[in-house]
N, C-alpha and C positions, 0 to 999 in steps of 0.2 A: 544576444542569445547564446551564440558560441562560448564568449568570458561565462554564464553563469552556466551554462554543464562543463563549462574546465571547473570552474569552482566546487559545483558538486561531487564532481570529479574527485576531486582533491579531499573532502571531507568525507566521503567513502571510503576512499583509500586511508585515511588517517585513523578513522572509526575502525577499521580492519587491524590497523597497527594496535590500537589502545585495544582489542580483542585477544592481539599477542600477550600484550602486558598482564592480561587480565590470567590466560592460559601462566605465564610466570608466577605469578601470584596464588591459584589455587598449588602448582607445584610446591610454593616456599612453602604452603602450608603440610601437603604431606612429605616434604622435604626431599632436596636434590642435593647432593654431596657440593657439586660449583660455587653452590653458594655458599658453602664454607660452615663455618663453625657459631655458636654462641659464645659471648663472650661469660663466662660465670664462673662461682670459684674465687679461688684467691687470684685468677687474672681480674676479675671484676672488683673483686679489694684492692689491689693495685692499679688500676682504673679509675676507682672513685676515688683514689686516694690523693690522683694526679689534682695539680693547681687550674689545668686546661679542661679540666671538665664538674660538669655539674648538672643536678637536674637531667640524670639520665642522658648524655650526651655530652662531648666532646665541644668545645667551639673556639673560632679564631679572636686574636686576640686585637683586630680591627673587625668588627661585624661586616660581616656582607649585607648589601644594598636587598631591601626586602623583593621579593617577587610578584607573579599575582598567579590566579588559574588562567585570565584570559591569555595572559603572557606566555604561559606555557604551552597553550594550547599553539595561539598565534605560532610559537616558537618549531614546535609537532610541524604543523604544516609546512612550513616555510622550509622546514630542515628536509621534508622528505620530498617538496615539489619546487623550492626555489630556484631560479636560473643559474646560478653561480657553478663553474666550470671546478667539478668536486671530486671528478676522477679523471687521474690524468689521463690524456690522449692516444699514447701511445706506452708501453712499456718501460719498468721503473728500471735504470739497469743497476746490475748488481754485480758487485765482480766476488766469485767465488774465493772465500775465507776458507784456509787448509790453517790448521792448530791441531799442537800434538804436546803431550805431557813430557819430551825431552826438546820442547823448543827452547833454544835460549834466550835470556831473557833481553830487552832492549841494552843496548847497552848506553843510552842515556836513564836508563833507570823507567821512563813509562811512557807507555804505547797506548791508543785508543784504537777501535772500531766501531762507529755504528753501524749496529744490526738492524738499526729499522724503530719506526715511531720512536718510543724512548727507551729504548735497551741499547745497553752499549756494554763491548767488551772491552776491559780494561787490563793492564797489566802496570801494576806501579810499585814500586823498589822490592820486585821477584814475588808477589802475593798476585793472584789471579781474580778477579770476579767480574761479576757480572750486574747490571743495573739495571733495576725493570726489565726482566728478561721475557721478555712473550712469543713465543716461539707458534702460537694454536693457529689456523686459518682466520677463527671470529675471533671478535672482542666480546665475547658473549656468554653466557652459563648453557647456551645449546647450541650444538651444535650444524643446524639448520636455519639460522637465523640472527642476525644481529651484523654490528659493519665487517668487513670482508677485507684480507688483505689485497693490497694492489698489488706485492711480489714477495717472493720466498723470501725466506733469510739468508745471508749469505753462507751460510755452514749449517749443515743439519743440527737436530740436536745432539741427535745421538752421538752426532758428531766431533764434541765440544769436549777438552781433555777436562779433567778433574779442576772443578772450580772452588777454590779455598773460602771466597765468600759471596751471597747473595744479598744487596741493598735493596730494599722494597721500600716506595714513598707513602703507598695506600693500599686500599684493596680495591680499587676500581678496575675491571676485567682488563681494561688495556694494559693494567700495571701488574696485576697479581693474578697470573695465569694456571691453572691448577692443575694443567699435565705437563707444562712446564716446572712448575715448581717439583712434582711428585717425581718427575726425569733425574731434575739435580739433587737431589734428597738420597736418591740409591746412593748415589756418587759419592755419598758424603756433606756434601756444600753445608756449610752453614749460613744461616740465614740472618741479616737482621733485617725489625720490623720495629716501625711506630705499636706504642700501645696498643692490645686489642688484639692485633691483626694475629697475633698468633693461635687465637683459636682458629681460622681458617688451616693453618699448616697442619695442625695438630687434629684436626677434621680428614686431611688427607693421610693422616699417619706418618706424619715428619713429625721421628724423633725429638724430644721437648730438650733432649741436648743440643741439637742442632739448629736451635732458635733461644734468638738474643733479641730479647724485646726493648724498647726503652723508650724514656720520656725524652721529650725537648730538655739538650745539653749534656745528658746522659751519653757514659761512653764504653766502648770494648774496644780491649786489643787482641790484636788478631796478627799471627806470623810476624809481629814487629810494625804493624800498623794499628794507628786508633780512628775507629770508624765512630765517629758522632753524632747524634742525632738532633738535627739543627733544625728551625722553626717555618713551616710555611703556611701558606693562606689556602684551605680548601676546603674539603667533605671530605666522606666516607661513605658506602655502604654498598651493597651489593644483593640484595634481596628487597623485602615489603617494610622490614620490620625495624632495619639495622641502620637506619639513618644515623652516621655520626656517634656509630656506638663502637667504631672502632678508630684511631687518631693519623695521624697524616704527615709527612716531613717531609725537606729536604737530609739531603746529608753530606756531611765533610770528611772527608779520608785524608789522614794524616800520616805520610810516610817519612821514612828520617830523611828522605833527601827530595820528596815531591808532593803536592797538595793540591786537592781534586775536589770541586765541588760540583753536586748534582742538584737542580734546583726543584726536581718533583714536580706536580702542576701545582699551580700556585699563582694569583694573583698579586700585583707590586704593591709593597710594603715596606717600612724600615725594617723589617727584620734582616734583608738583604745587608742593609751597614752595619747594623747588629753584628750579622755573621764575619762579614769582609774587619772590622773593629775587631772581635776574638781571633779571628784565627786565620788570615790572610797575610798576604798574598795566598792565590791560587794559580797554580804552573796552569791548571785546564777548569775551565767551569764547561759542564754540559746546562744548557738550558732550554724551557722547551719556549720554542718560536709561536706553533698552532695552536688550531682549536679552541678561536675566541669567540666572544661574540653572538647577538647582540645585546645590549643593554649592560647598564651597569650592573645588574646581580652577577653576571654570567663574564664581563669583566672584571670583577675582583677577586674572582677564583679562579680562572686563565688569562693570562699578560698574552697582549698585541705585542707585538715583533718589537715596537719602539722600545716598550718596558722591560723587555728581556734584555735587549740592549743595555737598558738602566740599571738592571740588574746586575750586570756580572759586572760594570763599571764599580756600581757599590759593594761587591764583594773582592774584591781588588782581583780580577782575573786577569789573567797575561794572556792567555788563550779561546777565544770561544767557540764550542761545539752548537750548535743549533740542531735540536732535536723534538719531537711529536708531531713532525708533519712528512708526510708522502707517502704514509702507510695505509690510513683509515680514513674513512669519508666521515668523519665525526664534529663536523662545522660547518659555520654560516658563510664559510668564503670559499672561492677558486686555489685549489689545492695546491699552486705554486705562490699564492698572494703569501703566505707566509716570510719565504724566505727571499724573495724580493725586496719585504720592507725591511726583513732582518739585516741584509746585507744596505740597503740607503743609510739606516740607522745609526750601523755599528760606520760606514765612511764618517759620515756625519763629525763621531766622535772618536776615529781615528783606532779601533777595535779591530784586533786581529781574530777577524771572524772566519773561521776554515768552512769550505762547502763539498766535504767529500761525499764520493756516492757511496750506498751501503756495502759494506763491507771495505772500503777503502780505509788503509791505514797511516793514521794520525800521530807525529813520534814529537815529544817533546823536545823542543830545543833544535828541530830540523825544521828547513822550508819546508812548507806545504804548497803546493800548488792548486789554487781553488780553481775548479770550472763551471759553466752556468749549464750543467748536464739538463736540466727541467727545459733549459729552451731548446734543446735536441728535438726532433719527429723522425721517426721511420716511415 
């Protein structure tokens, strides 16, 4: 008796969530600025004109594994009442990030920080930016609901000197945050973005100067670096409507003396040898560890810890960042399962895998000293 009023339980509360969704949905219709922009215009001629899309959408160029409703449904429940240890226990520590516009620059030429899920501050041969920067409380278009940070950032925003460029993989809320972007836009920043996505910025009123759109392999130089826009496995979309109507990457940044790959979320594919064959070695690959699972749909568009592993192997990385987990309760697993199996993985195959805590800084060509801070409690 007790199992079937937890059950009901459970499907009330789920029924209450899809009521959220539904509340989202009448908004997209009379429209909410979050959700960004339409893609039309000569951005939609240069859209359909891409080889990666077709038939009104975007798509990868290994299919994802099909889905179902009950799958989803199943998937609903389980994510919002499953047992799995999905916020961590105690406090994420952070060591506060100070950055100022007369710092000097590494003098190995590039410096990392992650800020937390997948943003990371970078500094590579004296050019600034910043990578999926999310700086908001939610991963959400409201701000009253959706996943929750588990801890600040390490440096406010405000507080962040003048950033030369902005890499965006998608426009998924964890990735393409809209008062963060609208923040670095006063600044100046320039942006690039996968096709599409630049109606969203252009929705916030970021300057059409200050966005560098581009297809897969497609490239800008920037201060003496070429940022490219290289191939990954995923979606898009951010409202009812927009499934896939905007396009999705990783990216490669190429400086005259350091080479930096970011892998976006992305399920494992050759495109990784693809990349690591054009334009590798990479001194640092970031890659995201989190946020699998389960089934194979939902596997071939976020990589298990193993694959990430696989990943930066095939892209010839000398360094790996492990990043999109300890921030957001946005998965099927225990919120330190991530980077436990990333670190088994990367021994396994002899990967110099760094585990700094947010805001700890990552300097090319120096020890790092990794600590297993997630087994800490207060």
């Amino acid at each position: 008796m007790g199992r079937r009023r937890d059950r009901t339980r459970r499907y009330k509360v789920a029924s209450a969530i899809l009521s959220l969704i539904a509340v989202g949905f009448v908004l997209s219709l009379v429209g909410c600025s979050s959700f960004g922009g339409d893609v039309a215009g000569d951005r939609l001629r240069r859209v359909e004109a891409s080889p990666h899309y077709r038939d009104g959408a975007f798509f990868n160029t290994v299919p994802q594994s099909p889905g179902s409703v009950g799958l989803y449904w199943d998937y609903l429940v389980e994510q919002l009442f499953g047992d799995q240890i999905r916020v961590p226990p105690s406090p994420i520590p952070v060591v506060p990030l100070s950055l100022t516009d007369s710092d000097a620059p590494p003098a190995t030429g590039l410096r990392a920080v992650w800020l937390g899920h997948a943003s990371v501050y970078l500094e590579l041969d004296g050019v600034r930016l910043l990578v999926d920067p999310m700086f908001s409380e939610r991963a959400s278009p409201f701000g009253f609901v959706g996943p929750e940070r588990f801890h600040a950032p390490p440096i406010a925003l405000a507080d962040l000197p003048k950033i030369d460029a902005v890499v965006i993989s998608h426009d998924h809320y964890d990735h393409l945050d809209m008062a963060t972007i609208m923040a670095l836009a006063a600044k100046g920043s320039r942006f690039f973005v996968p096709l599409g996505v630049g109606a969203h910025l252009e929705e916030w009123h970021v300057p059409s100067s200050q966005i560098i759109e581009l297809d897969w392999w497609e490239s800008k130089k920037i201060e003496g670096l070429e940022i490219i826009c290289t191939p990954s496995r995923h979606y898009s979309g951010r409202g009812v409507f927009d499934f896939k109507e905007t396009f999705w990457s990783s990216w490669s940044i190429v400086g005259p003396r350091h080479r930096v790959f970011y892998s976006g979320d992305t399920g494992f594919s050759d495109h990784f040898q693809t990349i690591g064959d054009k334009l590798g070695p990479f001194d640092l690959s970031i890659i995201k560890v989190g946020a699998y699972g389960p089934g194979a749909s939902w596997f071939d568009i976020h990589m298990v810890p193993e694959h990430a592993v696989d990943a930066h192997v095939a892209v010839q990385g000398r360094r790996m960042l492990p990043v999109h987990w300890a921030t957001f309760n946005m998965a099927f697993h225990d919120w330190d399962e991530p980077i436990k199996r990333a670190i088994k993985a990367a021994n396994d195959q002899a990967v110099d895998l760094v585990t700094p805590r947010v805001g700890d800084v990552v300097v090319a060509g120096q020890p790092f000293v990794s600590q297993q801070w997630w087994e800490h409690r207060e």
